[in-house]
C-alpha positions in Angstrom: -83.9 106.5 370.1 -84.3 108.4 367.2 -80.7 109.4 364.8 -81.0 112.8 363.3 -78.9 112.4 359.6 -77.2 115.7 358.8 -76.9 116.2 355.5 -73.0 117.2 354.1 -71.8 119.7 351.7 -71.6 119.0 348.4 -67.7 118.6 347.4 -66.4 121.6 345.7 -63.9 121.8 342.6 -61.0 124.1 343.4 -62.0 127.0 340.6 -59.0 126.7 337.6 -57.2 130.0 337.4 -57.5 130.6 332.9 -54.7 132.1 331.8 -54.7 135.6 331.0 -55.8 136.6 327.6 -53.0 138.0 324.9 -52.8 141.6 324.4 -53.0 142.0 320.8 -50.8 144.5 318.5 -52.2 147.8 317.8 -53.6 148.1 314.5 -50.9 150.7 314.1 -47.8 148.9 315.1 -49.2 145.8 312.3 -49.5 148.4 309.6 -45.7 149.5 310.2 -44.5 145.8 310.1 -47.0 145.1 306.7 -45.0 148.4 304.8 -41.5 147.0 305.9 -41.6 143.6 305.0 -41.6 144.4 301.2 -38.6 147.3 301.6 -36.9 144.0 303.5 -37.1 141.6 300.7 -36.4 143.9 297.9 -33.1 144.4 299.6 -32.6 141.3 300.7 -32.5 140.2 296.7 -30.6 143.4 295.4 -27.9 142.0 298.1 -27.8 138.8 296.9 -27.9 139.9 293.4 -24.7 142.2 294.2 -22.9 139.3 295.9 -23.0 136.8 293.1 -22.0 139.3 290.5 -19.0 139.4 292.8 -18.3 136.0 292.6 -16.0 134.7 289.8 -17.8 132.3 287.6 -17.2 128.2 288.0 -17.2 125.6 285.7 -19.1 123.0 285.9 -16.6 120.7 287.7 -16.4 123.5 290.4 -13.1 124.8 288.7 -12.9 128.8 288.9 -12.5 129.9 285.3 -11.5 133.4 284.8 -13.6 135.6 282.0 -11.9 137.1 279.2 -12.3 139.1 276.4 -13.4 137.4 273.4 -11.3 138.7 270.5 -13.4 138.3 267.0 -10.8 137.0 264.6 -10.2 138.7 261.5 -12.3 137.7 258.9 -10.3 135.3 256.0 -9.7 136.9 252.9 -12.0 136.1 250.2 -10.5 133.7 247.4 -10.1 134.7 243.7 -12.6 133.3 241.4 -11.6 129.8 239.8 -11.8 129.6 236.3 -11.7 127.0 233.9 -10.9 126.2 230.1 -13.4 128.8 227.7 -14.1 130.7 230.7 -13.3 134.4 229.8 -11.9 136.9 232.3 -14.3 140.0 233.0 -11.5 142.2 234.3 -8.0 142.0 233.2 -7.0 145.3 234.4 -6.9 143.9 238.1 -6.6 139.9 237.7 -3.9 138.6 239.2 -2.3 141.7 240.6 1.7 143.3 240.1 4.2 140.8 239.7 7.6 141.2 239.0 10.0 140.2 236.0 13.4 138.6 237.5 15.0 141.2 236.2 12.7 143.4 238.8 10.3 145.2 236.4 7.0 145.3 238.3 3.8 144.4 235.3 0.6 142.3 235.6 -1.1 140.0 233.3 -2.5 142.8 231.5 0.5 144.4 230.5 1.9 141.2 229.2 -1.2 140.4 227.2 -1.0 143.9 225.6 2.7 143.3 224.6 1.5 139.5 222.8 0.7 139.4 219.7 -2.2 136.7 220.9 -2.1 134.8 224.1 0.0 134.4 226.7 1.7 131.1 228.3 2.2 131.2 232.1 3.7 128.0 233.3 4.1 127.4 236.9 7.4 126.1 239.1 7.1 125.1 242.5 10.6 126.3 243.5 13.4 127.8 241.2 16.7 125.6 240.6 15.3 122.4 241.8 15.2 118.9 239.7 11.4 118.6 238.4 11.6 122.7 237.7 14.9 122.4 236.1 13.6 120.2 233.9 10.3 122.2 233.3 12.1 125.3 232.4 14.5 123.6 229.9 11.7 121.7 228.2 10.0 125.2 227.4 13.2 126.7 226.8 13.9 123.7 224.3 10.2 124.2 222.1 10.3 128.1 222.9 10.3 128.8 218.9 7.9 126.3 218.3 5.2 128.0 221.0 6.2 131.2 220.1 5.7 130.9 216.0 2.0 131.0 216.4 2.2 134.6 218.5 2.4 133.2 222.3 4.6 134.6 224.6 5.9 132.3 227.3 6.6 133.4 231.2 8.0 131.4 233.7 6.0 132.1 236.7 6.9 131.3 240.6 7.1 132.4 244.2 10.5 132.9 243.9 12.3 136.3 244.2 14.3 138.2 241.7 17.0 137.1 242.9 16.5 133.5 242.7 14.8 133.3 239.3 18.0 135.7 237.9 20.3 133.2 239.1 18.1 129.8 237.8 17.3 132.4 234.5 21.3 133.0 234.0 22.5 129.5 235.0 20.0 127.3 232.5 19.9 130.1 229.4 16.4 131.0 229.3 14.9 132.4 226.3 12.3 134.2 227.7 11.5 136.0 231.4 10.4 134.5 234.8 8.0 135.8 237.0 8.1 136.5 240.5 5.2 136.4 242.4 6.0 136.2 245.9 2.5 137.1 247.2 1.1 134.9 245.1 -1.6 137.0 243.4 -1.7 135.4 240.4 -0.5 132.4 241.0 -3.6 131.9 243.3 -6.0 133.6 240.4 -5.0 131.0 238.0 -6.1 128.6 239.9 -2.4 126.7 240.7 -1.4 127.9 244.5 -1.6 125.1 247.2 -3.5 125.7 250.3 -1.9 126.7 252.9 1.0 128.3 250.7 3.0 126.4 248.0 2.6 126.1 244.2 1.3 123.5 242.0 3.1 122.2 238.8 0.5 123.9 235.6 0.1 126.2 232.6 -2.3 128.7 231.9 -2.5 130.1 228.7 -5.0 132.9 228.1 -5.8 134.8 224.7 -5.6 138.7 224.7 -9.9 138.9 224.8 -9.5 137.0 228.3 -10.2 133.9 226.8 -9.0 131.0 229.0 -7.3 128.5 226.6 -5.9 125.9 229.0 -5.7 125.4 232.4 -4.1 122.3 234.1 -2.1 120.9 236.4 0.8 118.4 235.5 4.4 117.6 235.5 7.3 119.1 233.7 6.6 117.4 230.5 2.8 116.8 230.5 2.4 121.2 230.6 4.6 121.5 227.6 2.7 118.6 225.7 -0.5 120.5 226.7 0.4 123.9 225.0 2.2 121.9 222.1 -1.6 120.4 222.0 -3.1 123.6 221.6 -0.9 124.8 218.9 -2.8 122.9 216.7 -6.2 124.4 217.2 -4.7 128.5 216.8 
């Protein structure tokens, strides 16, 4: 007997359902995003800018350190020109500024080089009626004729006040006048004031041309010797 074969159907694949396709953003809707972006970020950084100028500034170990006003100091005062032995003084009219006798009379180095007959003798005390300036004053007081002979006029000069250089002027018999020069002026332009404030042990002798005959520091003795020194060479 003869088997008819019946031929099957080829097997099928179920079909796979693609997913739908995006819809994509209207040209228009992309422009509007595209301007704002920019207007976003420029006030996204004017914020941030804003909020860290509102922060108070930090050290560098974290610490908050508050900002202050920097004051600019005054600027110091310039210093008076030093001179030194055969140096000559330009301007006598202003060097060393008003002092005062201790008797109160108000002059300057100019007035008392006007009054010499050639130089004047400044020798300086650190403080009136103490030992070393005791002595000082009395050593001068002592060769006063001697210094003087020659035409030098001999001056006492200190921070002291009036007061003060009356009293030590009165006590020890002084032949000739003590300055006061409680600023300093001319003290400090003849080259003997200590830094910060203070006066050094000197003389200073100075002829009426401006001439700078001696200038020196030196105990009580040593800054008579030095002017007795000089007599010789006037």
């Amino acid at each position: 007997m003869v088997v008819e074969l019946r031929k099957r159907k080829a097997h099928q694949q179920p079909a796979v359902e693609q997913p739908a396709p995006k819809k994509k953003a209207s040209s228009q809707k992309l422009n509007k995003n595209a301007k704002a972006a920019p207007a976003k970020a420029k006030k996204a950084a004017v914020d941030a800018d804003k909020a860290a100028a509102e922060q108070p500034d930090k050290s560098t170990n974290g610490t908050t350190d508050k900002v202050e006003d920097v004051k600019v100091k005054d600027a110091a005062p310039a210093q008076p020109k030093t001179y030194s032995e055969g140096d000559v003084v330009g301007d006598l009219e202003t060097f060393g500024g008003e002092v005062q006798t201790h008797e109160g009379e108000t002059t300057t180095l100019k007035d008392l080089l006007d009054a010499s007959e050639k130089a004047v003798v400044l020798f300086t005390y650190p403080k009136a009626s103490t030992p070393g300036c005791t002595t000082q004053v009395c050593l001068f007081r002592d060769a006063h004729d001697e210094i003087k002979a020659p035409g030098l006029s001999v001056y006492g000069l200190s921070a002291d006040s009036p007061k003060a250089n009356t009293t030590f002027h009165t006590k020890k018999e002084l032949t000739y006048p003590l300055l006061c020069d409680q600023k300093r002026t001319l003290i400090k332009a003849i080259g003997l004031a200590k830094v910060p404030s203070g006066t050094t042990r000197g003389v200073f002798v100075i002829d009426k041309q401006g001439k700078i005959l001696l200038s020196r520091s030196g105990g009580p003795a040593a800054t008579v010797d030095a002017v007795k020194a000089l007599l010789e060479t006037i």
